[in-house]
C-alpha positions in Angstrom: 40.2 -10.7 4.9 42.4 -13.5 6.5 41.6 -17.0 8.0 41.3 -15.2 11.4 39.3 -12.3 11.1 36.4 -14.3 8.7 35.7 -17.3 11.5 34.5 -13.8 13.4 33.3 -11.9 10.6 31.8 -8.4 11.8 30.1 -6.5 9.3 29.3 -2.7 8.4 25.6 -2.5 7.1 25.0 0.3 5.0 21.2 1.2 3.6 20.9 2.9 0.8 17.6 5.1 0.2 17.7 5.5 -3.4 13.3 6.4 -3.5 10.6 7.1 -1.9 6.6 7.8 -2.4 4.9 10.5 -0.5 1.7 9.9 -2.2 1.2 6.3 -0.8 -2.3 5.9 1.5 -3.0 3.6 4.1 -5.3 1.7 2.4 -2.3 1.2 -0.6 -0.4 -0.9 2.3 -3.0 -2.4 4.9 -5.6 -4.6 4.4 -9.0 -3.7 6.6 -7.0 -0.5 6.9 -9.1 2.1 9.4 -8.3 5.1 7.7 -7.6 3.9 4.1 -6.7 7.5 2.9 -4.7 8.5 5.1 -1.4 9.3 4.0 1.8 6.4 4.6 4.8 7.3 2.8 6.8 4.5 1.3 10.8 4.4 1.6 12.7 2.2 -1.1 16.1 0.7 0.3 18.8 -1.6 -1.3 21.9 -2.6 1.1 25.8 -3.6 1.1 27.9 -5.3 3.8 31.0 -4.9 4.4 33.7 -6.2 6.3 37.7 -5.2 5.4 37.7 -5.4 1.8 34.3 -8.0 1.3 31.6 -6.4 0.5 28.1 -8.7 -0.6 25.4 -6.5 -2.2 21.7 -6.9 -1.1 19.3 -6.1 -4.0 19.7 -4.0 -6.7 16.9 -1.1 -6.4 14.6 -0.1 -9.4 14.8 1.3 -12.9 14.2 4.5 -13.0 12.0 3.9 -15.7 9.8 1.3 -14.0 9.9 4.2 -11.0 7.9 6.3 -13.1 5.6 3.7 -14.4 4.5 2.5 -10.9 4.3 6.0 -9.4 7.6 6.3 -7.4 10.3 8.8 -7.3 13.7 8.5 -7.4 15.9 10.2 -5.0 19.8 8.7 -6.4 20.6 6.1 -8.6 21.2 2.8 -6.1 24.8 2.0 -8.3 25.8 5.8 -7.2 25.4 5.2 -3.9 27.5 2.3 -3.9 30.1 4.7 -5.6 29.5 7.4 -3.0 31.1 4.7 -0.2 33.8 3.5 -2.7 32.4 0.7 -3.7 32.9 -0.6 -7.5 29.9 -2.9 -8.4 32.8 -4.6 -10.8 34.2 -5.8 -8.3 31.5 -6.8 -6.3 31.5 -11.2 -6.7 28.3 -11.6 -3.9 24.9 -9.9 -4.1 21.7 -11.6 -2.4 18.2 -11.1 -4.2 15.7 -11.2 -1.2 13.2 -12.1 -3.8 12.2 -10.5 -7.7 10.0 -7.3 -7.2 10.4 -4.6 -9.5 12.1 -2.9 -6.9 14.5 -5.1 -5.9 16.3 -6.6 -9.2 16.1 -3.2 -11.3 20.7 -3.0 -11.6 21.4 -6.7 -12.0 23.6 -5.9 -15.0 25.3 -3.3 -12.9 27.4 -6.1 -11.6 29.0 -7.8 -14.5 31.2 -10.5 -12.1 28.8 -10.8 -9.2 27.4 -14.1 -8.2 23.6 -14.2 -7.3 22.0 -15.9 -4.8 18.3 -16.2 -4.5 15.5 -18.7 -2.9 14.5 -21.3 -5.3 11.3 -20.6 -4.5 11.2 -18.0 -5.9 11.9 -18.6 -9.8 9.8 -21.1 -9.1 7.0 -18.5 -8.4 7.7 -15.8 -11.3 8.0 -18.8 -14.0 5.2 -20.9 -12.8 1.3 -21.0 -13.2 1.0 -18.1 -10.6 1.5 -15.6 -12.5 -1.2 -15.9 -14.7 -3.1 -14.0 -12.2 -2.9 -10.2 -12.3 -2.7 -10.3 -8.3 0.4 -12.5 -8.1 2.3 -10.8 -11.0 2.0 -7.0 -10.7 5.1 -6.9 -8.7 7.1 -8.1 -11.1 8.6 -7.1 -14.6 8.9 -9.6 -17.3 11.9 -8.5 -18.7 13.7 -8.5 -15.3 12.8 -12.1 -14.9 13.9 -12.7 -18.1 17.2 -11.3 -16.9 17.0 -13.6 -14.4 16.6 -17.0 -16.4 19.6 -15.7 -18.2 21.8 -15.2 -15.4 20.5 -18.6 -14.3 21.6 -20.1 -17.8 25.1 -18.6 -17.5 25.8 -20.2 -14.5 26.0 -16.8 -12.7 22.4 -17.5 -10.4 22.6 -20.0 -7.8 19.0 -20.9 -6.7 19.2 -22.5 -3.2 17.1 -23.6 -0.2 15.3 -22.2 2.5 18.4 -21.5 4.5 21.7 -20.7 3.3 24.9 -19.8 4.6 26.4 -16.9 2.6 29.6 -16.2 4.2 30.8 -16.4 7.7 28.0 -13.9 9.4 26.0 -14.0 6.7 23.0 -16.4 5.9 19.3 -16.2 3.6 16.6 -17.5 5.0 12.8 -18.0 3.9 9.8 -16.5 5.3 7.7 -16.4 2.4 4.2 -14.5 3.0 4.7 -11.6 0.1 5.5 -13.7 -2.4 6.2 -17.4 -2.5 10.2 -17.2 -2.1 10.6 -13.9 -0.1 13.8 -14.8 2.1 15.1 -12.3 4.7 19.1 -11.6 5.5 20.8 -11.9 8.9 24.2 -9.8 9.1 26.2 -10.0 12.3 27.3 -7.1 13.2 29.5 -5.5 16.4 26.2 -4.9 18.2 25.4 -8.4 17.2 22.8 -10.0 14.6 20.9 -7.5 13.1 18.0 -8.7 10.4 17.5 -7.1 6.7 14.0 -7.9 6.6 13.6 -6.9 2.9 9.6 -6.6 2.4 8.9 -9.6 4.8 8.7 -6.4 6.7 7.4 -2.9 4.8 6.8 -1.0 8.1 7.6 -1.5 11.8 4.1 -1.1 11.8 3.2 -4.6 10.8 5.7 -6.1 13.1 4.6 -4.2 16.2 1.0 -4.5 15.5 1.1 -8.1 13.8 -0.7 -7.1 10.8 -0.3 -8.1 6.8 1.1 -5.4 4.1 -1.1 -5.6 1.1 0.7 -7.0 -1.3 0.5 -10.9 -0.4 1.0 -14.1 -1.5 0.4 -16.0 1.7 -1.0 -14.2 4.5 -0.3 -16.8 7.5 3.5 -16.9 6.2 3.2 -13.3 6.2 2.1 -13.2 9.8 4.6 -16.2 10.7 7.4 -14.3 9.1 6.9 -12.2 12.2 8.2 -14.7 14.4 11.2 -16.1 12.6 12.4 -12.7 12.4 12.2 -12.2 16.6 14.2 -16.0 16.7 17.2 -14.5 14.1 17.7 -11.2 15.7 19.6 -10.3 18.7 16.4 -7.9 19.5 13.9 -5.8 18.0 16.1 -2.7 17.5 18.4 -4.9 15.4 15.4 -5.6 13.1 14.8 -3.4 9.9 12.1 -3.2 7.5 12.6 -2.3 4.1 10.0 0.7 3.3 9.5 2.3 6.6 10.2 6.2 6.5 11.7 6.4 9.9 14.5 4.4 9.3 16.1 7.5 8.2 15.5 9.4 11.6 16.5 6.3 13.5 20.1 5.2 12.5 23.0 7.6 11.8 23.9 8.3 8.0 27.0 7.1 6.8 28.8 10.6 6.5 27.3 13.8 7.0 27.1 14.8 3.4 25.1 11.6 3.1 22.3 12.6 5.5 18.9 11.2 4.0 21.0 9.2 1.4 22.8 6.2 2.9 22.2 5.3 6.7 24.5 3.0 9.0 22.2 -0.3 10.2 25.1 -1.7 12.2 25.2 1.1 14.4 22.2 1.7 17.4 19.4 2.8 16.4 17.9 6.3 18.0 14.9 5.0 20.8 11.5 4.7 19.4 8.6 3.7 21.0 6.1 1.1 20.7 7.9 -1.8 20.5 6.5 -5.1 21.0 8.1 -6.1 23.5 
């Protein structure tokens, strides 16, 4: 990328849908929930940017191993579908960790020259007094935190604060609410900023209905997250959750032999109703 084309950086946005949980219930995701067993499935995304030859990682998906363990299936590796768009995690030297869930930081070592970047916050969080409650820690896996410390130790972590400027079109910035240093990533794009909401959003659900997921660290940052999304994006169709099973019926996947597999977020998405606003 030359001097040029970075001061107006436009990103590509690919999601990849690497598992997914038909057997999740309502009451698994909402608090208060109505109809607690009624069936919700649960998507699981990681994402890559790219624009010319850049390309910055966002999240690493889940061990396969820790898949089984907490009930989810996988559908493709996350590092394969990175292959599948010709991307070699060697060469990757930018990924972003939205924050340290099991499934979110399960490939770290699939990226043996990436720099990470990831809310201060948040180690804060999975090495502090917090997680001597069950509630606060189930999310996470020691081991993978370990990892963490260690990339942290080699230099190769850079823990920074509440907003941070990635690269030119590309910034962090906290919300909190599902854990202590959840951040969420705005991309811009052709059709202008669009907002990787990572689990600051599950569903679309909570955002058009202004209600908490179930897994929470701090329910009014939860609820507030709402708003700080609606100030970073260009709309609400250039919002996107992290778990919500329609986002594979709403944008366009990257290549037709990738249908259900890797989707396009820079792209419109199909019209949906019951939008907020």
């Amino acid at each position: 990328m030359n001097a040029a084309s970075a001061a107006t950086a436009e990103y590509e946005i690919y999601g990849i849908r690497y598992g997914v949980n038909p057997r999740r219930r309502r009451g698994q995701n909402y608090i208060l929930e109505a109809k607690p067993d009624e069936p919700l499935t649960l998507d699981f995304y990681c994402w890559f940017l790219k624009c010319d030859d850049r390309v910055i990682v966002v999240d690493t998906g889940m061990d396969p191993d820790k898949a089984a363990h907490h009930g989810h299936d996988i559908l493709i590796h996350p590092v394969d579908g990175l292959k599948m768009l010709g991307v070699d995690p060697a060469a990757v030297d930018t990924l972003i960790v939205t924050h340290a869930h099991y499934d979110h930081i399960g490939h770290l070592d699939a990226f043996p020259n990436a720099r990470f970047y990831m809310q201060a916050e948040e180690m804060a969080y999975v090495t502090g007094p917090w997680m001597e409650k069950w509630w606060f820690r189930r999310a996470y896996e020691p081991d993978e935190i370990a990892r963490l410390v260690h990339l942290l130790h080699a230099g190769r972590l850079e823990l920074h604060g509440r907003d941070r400027e990635i690269a030119d079109g590309v910034s962090v910035h906290w919300v909190g609410g599902h854990c202590a240093g959840q951040e969420i990533v705005r991309v811009r794009t052709a059709r202008g900023y669009v907002v990787l909401a990572s689990d600051a959003l599950h569903y679309f659900e909570e955002y058009e209905r202004g209600v908490p997921f179930a897994v929470a660290f701090n329910l009014s940052d939860m609820i507030a997250a709402h708003d700080r999304i609606r100030e970073l994006a260009d709309s609400d169709d250039h919002v996107v959750p992290a778990h919500d099973p329609r986002i594979v019926s709403l944008y366009p996947p990257a290549s037709p032999d990738l249908q259900g597999k890797v989707v396009r977020l820079d792209l419109p998405p199909s019209p949906r109703e019951g939008r907020p606003r």
